[in-house]
Structure formats: structure tokens, C-alpha cells
C-alpha positions in Angstrom: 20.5 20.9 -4.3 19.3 17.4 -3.3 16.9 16.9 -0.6 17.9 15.1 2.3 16.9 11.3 1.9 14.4 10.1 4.9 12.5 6.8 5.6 8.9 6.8 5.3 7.3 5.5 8.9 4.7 2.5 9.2 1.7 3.6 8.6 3.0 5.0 5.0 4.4 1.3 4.6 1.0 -0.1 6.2 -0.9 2.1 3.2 1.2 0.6 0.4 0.7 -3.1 1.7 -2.9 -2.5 2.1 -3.3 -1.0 -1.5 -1.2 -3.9 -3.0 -3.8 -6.0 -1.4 -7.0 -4.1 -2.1 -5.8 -4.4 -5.8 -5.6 -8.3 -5.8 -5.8 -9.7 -9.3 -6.6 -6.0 -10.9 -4.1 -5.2 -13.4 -1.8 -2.7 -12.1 0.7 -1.3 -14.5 4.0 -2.4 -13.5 6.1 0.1 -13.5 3.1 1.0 -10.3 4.1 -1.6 -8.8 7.8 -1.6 -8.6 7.4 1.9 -8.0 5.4 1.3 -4.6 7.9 -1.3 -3.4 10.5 0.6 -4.5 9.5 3.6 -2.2 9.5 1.1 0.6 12.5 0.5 0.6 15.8 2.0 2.3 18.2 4.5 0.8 21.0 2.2 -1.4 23.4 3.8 -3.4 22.5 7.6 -4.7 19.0 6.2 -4.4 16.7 8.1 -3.7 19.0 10.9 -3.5 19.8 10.9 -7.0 16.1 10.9 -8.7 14.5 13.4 -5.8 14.5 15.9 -8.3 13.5 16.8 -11.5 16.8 15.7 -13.3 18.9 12.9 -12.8 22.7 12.4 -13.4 25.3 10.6 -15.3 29.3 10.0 -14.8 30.9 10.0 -17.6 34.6 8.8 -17.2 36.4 8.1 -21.3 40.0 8.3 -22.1 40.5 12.0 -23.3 44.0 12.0 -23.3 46.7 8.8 -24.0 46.9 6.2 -26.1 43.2 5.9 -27.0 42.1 9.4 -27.0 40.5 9.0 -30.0 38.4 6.2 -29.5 37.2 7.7 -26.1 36.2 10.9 -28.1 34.2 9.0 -30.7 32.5 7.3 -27.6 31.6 10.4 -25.6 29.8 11.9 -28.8 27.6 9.0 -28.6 27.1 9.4 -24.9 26.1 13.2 -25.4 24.1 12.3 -28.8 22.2 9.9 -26.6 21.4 12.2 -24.2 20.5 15.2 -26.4 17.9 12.8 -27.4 16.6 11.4 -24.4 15.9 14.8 -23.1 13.6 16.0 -26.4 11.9 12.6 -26.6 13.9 11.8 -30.4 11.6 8.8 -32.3 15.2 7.0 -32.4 15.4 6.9 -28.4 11.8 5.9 -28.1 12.3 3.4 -31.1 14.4 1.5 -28.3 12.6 2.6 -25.5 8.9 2.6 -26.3 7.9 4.4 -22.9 10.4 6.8 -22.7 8.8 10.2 -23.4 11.0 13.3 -22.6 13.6 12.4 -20.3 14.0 9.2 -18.3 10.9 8.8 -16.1 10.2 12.1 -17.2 13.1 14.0 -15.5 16.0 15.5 -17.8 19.3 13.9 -18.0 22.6 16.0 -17.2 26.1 14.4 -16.9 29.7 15.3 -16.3 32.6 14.5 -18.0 36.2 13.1 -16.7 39.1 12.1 -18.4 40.6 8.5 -17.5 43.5 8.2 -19.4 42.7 4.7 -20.5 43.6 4.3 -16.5 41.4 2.6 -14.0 43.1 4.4 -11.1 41.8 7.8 -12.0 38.9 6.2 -13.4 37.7 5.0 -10.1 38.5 8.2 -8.9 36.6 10.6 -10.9 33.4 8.4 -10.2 33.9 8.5 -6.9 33.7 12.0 -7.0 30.5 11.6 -9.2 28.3 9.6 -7.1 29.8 11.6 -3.8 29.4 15.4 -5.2 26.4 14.6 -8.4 24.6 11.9 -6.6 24.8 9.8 -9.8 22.5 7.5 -10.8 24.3 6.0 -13.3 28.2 5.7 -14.2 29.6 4.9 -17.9 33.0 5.1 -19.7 36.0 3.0 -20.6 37.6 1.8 -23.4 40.1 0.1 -21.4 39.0 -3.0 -20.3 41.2 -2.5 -17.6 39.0 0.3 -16.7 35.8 -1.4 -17.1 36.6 -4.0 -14.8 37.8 -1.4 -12.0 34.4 0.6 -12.3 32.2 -2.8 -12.1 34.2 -3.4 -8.4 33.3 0.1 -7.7 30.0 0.3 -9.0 29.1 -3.1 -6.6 30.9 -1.4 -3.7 28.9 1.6 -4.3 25.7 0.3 -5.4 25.3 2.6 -8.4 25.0 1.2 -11.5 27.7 1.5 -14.4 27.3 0.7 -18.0 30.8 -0.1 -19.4 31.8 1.6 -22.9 33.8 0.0 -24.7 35.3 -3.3 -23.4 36.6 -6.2 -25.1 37.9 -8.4 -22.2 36.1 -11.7 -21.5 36.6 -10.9 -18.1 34.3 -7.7 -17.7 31.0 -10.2 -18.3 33.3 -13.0 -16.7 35.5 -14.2 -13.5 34.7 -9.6 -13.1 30.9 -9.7 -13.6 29.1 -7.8 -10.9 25.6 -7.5 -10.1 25.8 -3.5 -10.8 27.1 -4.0 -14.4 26.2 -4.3 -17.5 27.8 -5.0 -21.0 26.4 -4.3 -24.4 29.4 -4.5 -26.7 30.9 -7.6 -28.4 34.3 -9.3 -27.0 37.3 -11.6 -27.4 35.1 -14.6 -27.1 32.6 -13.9 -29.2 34.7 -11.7 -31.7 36.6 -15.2 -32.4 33.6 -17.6 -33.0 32.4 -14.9 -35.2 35.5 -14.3 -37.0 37.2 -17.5 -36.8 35.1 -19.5 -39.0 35.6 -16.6 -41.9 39.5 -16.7 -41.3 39.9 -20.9 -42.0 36.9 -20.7 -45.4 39.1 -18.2 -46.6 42.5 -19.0 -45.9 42.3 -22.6 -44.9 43.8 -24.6 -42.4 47.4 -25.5 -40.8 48.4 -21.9 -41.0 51.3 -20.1 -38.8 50.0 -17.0 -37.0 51.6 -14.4 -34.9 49.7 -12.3 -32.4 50.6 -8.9 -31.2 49.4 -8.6 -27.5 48.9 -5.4 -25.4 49.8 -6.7 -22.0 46.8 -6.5 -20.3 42.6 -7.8 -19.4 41.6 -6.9 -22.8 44.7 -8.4 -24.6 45.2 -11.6 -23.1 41.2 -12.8 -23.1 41.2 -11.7 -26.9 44.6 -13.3 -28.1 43.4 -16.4 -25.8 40.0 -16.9 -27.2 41.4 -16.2 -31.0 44.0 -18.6 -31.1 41.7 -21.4 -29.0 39.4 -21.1 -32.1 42.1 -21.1 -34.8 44.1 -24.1 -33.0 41.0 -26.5 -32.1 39.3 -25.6 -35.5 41.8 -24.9 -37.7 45.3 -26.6 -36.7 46.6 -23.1 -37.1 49.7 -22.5 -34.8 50.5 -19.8 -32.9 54.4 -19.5 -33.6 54.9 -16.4 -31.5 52.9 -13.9 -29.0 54.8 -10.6 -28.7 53.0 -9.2 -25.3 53.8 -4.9 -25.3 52.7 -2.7 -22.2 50.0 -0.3 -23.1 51.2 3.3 -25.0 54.7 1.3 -25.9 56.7 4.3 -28.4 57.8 1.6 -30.6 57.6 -1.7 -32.1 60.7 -2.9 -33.1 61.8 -5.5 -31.3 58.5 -7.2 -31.2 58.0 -6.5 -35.4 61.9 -8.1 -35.2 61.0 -11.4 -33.6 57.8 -11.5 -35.7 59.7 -10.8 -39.0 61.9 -14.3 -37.9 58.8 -16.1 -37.1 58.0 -17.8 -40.0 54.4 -16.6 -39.7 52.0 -16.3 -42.4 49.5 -14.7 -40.6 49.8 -11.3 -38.4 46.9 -10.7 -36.2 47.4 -7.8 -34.4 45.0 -7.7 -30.8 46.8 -3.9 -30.3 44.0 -1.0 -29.6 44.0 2.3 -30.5 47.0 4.3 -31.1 48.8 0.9 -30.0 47.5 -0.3 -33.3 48.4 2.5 -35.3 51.6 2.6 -34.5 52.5 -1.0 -34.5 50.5 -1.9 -38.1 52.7 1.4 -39.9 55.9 -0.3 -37.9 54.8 -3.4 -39.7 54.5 -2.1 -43.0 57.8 -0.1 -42.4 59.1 -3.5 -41.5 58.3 -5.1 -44.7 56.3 -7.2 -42.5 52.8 -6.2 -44.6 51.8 -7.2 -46.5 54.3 -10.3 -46.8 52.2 -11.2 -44.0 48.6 -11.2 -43.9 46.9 -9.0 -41.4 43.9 -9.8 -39.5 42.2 -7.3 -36.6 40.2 -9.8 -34.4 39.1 -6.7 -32.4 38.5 -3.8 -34.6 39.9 -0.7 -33.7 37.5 2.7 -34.7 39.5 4.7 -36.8 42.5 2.6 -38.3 41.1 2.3 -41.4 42.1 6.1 -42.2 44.7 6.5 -39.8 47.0 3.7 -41.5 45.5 4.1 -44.7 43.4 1.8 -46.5 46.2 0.8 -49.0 47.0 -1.2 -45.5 43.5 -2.4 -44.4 42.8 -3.1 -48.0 41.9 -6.8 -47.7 41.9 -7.4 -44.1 39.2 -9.4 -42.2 37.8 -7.5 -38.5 35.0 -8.3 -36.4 33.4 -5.3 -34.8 29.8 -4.3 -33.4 28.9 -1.6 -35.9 29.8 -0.1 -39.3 27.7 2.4 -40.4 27.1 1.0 -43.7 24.4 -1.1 -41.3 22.2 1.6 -42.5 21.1 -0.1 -45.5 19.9 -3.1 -43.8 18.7 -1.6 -39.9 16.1 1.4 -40.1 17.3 2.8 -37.0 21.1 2.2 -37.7 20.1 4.4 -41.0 18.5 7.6 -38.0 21.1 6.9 -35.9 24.0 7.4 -38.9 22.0 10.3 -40.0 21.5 12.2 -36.7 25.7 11.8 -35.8 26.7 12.9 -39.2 24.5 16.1 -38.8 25.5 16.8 -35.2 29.7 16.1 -35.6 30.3 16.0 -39.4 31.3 12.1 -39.9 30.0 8.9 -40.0 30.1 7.4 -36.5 32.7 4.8 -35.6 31.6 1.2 -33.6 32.1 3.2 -30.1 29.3 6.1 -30.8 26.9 3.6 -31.5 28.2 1.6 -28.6 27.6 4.3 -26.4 24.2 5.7 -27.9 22.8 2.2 -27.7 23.8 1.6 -23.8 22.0 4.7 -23.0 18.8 3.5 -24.8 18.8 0.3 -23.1 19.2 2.1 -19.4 16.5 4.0 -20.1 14.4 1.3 -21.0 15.4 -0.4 -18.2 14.6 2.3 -16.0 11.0 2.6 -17.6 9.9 -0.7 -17.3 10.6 -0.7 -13.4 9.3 2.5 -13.0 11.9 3.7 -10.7 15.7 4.2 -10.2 15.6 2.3 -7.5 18.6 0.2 -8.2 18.2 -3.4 -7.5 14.3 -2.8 -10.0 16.5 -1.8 -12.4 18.6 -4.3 -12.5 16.3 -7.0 -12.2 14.2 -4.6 -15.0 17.7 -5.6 -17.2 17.3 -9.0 -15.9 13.8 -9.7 -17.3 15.1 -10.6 -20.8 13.0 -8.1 -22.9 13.5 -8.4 -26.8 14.3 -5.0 -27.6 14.8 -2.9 -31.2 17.9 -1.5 -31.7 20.3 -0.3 -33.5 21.6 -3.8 -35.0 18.3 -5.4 -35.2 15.8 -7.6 -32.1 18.7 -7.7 -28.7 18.6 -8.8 -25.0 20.3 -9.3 -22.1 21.3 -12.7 -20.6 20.1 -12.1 -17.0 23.2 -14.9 -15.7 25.9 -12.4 -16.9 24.2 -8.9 -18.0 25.9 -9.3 -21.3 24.3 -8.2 -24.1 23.1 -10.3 -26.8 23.6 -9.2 -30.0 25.6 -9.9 -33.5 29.1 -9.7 -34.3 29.5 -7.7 -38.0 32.4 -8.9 -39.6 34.0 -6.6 -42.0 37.0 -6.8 -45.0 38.7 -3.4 -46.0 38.2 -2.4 -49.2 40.8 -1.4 -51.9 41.1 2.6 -52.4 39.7 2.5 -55.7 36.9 0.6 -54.2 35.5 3.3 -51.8 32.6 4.9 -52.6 33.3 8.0 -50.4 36.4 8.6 -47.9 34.4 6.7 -45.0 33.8 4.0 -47.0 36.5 1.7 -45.5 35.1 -1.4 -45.1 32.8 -4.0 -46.5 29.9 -5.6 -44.7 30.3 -9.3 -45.3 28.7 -11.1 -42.5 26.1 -10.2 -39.4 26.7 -13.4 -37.3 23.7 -13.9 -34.8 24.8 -13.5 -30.9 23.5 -16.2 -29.2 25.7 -19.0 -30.8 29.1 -17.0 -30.2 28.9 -17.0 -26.7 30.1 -19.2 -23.8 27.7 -20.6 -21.2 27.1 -18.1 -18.7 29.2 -19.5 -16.0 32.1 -20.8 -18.2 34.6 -17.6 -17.5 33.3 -17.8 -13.9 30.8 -15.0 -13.6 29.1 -14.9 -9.6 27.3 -11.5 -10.0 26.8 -11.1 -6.3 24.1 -9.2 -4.4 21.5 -6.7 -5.0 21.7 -5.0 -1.8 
């Protein structure tokens, strides 16, 4: 039960001032000092309703059900993972967030879990009930971009924070930044000036492509940015875009007009079970491997859902692969500790989700208080931090993360060391030179209060 949120009267403001004062040049830690002006301030959000206690909570809202179930499973583990850790104080967490002890601030994490269905409508509703009925502090999910741009327009309405999971869309950092969200994982911009210059070394230039398109934020920003790349760079052409609504049943009409394209080159922007079902369509097509596949946004689990006699060859960006573990220390814990706990390697979307709540918590304990426009502007301060995928930061103009693309090729069944061992590390491209200026997709992050 929360306590009922007051305002502290003048004299209690008069004290704080006057302390501030006293303490002139002394070096006050500053998490002290956010925390004092933070108390000063007037409820906002779940604040201070949310942290009165001695726990605070978190909304978890992933796709459970539909057409990427299985990606929004991979991505809670590493939500709960993340937690489980925060609350015992694990040397990974604190590897990432040095003044983290047990919990965040000190108080215990608990969460709740919803189910979206990959759609933003009941998305936005099961956060709402989260911050109204658990006082949340903090909201995460997606893996519909679609999604993650719904909950960054609820979590400015709201002022609660929200961490998108996984969301490929140049939009979510973009024309749908907000001041209340915040984005760690790669995306279609980035994923193609990463993966771009691989696809023209290796196959050269004046090529024919066509692009498979899920007909929607995440599609359109990631077949746009790809093809911008290969055309200005490369002189490749795009000969056709076949655009499919999300959880289409089948494929063949679009693998129809692809098959009479002419096109050398398939790169298929599907997600999830989309994916799936549209790269075995292909190879029942005869389409594969006549034509060569590329995955400019790699999806977690093809790789053994279509079988690596199919992926065998093809070029992906992604964020993680846990191979990483021979080059990051931490990437090596991290791989360890999810293998223990759920009996597999983890997929790009546990990490993604472990490492976003890391980086909230070391948000939170560097302003020394969820008070959320210090936390935010904690985000803002442009901290190099550890992680998971070597030194990261956020670009305060667009809370996007900063951070390498990995870009992988699958490797041939007889060339797989275990049954995980799908693809091949063959490039960690550095962050910073993949991505637009900060106001080219027309970001505005709007207010703090």
C-alpha cells in the first residue's frame, strides 16, 4: 500500500535552500544534491508515489502471444534475469552500474507482466493499468516498433519513464522521440551503414535487390534506410518492394512477383514468425537460394527455425550474438548466467533487455532519486558506461543509445561447433559513425515537466 503523496510546506523548502547554501563550494555528493531538489519538488508522474516504499515497480508489456511470441519471450527472460540480479547486487549489474548495491537505490525491484500481442492498443492499455494500479516507476516492452512508439506518447503523457525493448524503427528515436524515452538497441538506420558497406565489398556493385516489407513503422524506416545506402553507394536497384500486413498466413503472391523480378538479391525486412514463414515460402519457391538472402534486421531465432542449411551464408546485422563472449568479459557473465537460469544461449533481445535495465539503474543512481525529470537528465549527462558490448552512452539530443552494430554471416551445418552456433562474428562496427545527426529524422523530445 502506497502512502498518500503530500507537499512539504516552506520552512522544509526554506531548510533545503539554506543547507544548499551553507554548503557553498563543499563537495556534496551528487546524488545529495539531486536528491534534496528533487524532494522539493511536486508530485509528477508515479513520483513520489512509486519510490515511497521500500520497493519500486516495473511494467512489463512483451508480445506473449502472435506473430512474435517468441522474440517477446526471449526478451522478458532478460527483463526477469535483470532483475533477479538487481535485487542480490550480481557483480554483472554493478559491472554496469558501479553504485548500485542491492536493489535500485537500495529498494527491491518487483514487476508485472502483460501480454501485447505485438499491438500497441493493448499495449497502452496494460500500462495504463500499471502506472494507475502499481504506481510504476518505470515501463518496458515491445518488439513492435509500432508498440514502442505508442508507449513513448504514453509514457510523455504520463510522465513515467519507458525503456523500449526491442525496436527497430527510425522513428522511435526520430519524428517519435519523447522526453520520457529511451532507446538502447540498434535500428534501420544504423543497421544499414553497418551492413551496407559489407553487402557492396562482398557482392559488388549495380546489383538488383528485392525487399520483403512488413507494412508498418518498423518496416518502412528499415527497407527505406537499406535501399538509400545500397542505391547512393552501390547503384544497386530496388526492382520490387512487396509491402505484407503484419502476421500475413502466406506469402505467395508476394514470393510470385519476387520470383518475376529479376532480382539477384532477396533482403527480407519481415520479423519474427513473419520471417519464418516468408524465408521457408522462399525456399519452397525455388526463390533460395537462386537468390541471395540478406537480413538487414536480424531476427532472434531464424537461424534454427528455418534451418541453417538456409541462413548458411547470409549476411545480418544485429546487437548481440553470444559468441561476443570471447571478446567482452561481461558479454561472457552475462551468456553464462542466462544459459544456467533458462538452458540456451540468449538471443539479441535478452541482452537487449538485460542491458536496458542496467542502464536505468545507473541512471537512477547517479541522480539519487526517481524523481523523473533527474533521471532523465541523469540519462542525459552522457556517462561512458561498461556494458555488455564494450564502453556505451547515450546521445542526450535523442536518448538513443550509442553503441556497435555486430554484423554476422550464418555458417554452414558442418561448420557449427555446437547446435547454437549459427552465426559467425565478422565485424563489430563502432556506433557513433552509423548514425544520423540528431535532428535529421526530426526528433523534438519535448518537456520535462
Amino acid at each position: 500500500m502506497h502512502r498518500k503523496s503530500g507537499s512539504y510546506g516552506p520552512g522544509r523548502r526554506d531548510f533545503l535552500r539554506a543547507g544548499l547554501t551553507i554548503a557553498g563550494g563543499l563537495a556534496l555528493p551528487s546524488g545529495f544534491v539531486t536528491r534534496a531538489l528533487a524532494a522539493d519538488q511536486p508530485p509528477i508522474g508515479t513520483w513520489p508515489a512509486g519510490s515511497q516504499g521500500d520497493s519500486v515497480f516495473i511494467g512489463m508489456v512483451v508480445p506473449r502471444t502472435g506473430t512474435y511470441a517468441v522474440q517477446g519471450e526471449d526478451e522478458l527472460k532478460g527483463y526477469e534475469l535483470a532483475v533477479e540480479h538487481l535485487n542480490e547486487g550480481h557483480p554483472l549489474i554493478k559491472a554496469m552500474s558501479p553504485k548500485t548495491k542491492k536493489g535500485v537505490l537500495g529498494k527491491q525491484v518487483k514487476y508485472g507482466v502483460a501480454d501485447s500481442a505485438a499491438k500497441p492498443n493493448d499495449a497502452v492499455q496494460a500500462a495504463q493499468r500499471f502506472i494507475t494500479e502499481n504506481k510504476a516507476v518505470l515501463l518496458t516492452g515491445s518488439t513492435s516498433s509500432a508498440v514502442a512508439v505508442a508507449m513513448n506518447k504514453l509514457a510523455q503523457r504520463e510522465k513515467v519513464l519507458y525503456v523500449a525493448g526491442i525496436s527497430g524503427s527510425n522513428d522511435t528515436t526520430g519524428k517519435d522521440c519523447v522526453r520520457y524515452g529511451f532507446r538502447q538497441d540498434f535500428y534501420g538506420e544504423t543497421a544499414a551503414n553497418a551492413l551496407g558497406p559489407v553487402l557492396l565489398k562482398t557482392f559488388g556493385k549495380n546489383k538488383k535487390a528485392a525487399f520483403m516489407t512488413p507494412d508498418y513503422t518498423y518496416g518502412h524506416t528499415v527497407t527505406k534506410s537499406m535501399n538509400d545506402f545500397l542505391t547512393k553507394n552501390g547503384g544497386w536497384e530496388m526492382v520490387t518492394n512487396q509491402v505484407s500486413p503484419l502476421g500475413a498466413p502466406d506469402y505467395s503472391s508476394y514470393l510470385t512477383n519476387i520470383a518475376n523480378s529479376g532480382a539477384e538479391f532477396l533482403i527480407n525486412v519481415n520479423w519474427g514468425h513473419d520471417a519464418v514463414l516468408s524465408t521457408k515460402q522462399a525456399k519452397q519457391f525455388g526463390i533460395l537460394p537462386k537468390m541471395q538472402l540478406v537480413i538487414p534486421y536480424q531476427i532472434p531465432f531464424l537461424a534454427p527455425e528455418v534451418g541453417p542449411d538456409i541462413t548458411a551464408g547470409v549476411y545480418a546485422a544485429t546487437d548481440f550474438w553470444w559468441t561476443l563472449e570471447d571478446k567482452f568479459p561481461l558479454a561472457k557473465t552475462f551468456v553464462e548466467a542466462f544459459q544456467k537460469k533458462y538452458n540456451y544461449r540468449p538471443e539479441w533481445g535478452a541482452e537487449n533487455a538485460y542491458m536496458e535495465f542496467a542502464l536505468w539503474a545507473d541512471a537512477v543512481e547517479n541522480a539519487g532519486t526517481f524523481y523523473p525529470p533527474s533521471v532523465i537528465k541523469s540519462y542525459e549527462a552522457g556517462r561512458k558506461i561498461n556494458s555488455l558490448v564494450g564502453e556505451v552512452y547515450w546521445r542526450a539530443a535523442d536518448h538513443q543509445l550509442v553503441r556497435p552494430v555486430i554484423i554476422v554471416r550464418g555458417k554452414k551445418p558442418g561448420d557449427m561447433r555446437n547446435k547454437e552456433d549459427f552465426w559467425e562474428v565478422t565485424e563489430i562496427v563502432p556506433g557513433e559513425p552509423l548514425m544520423q545527426k540528431p535532428d535529421a529524422f526530426g526528433c523534438n523530445l519535448g518537456d520535462y515537466t
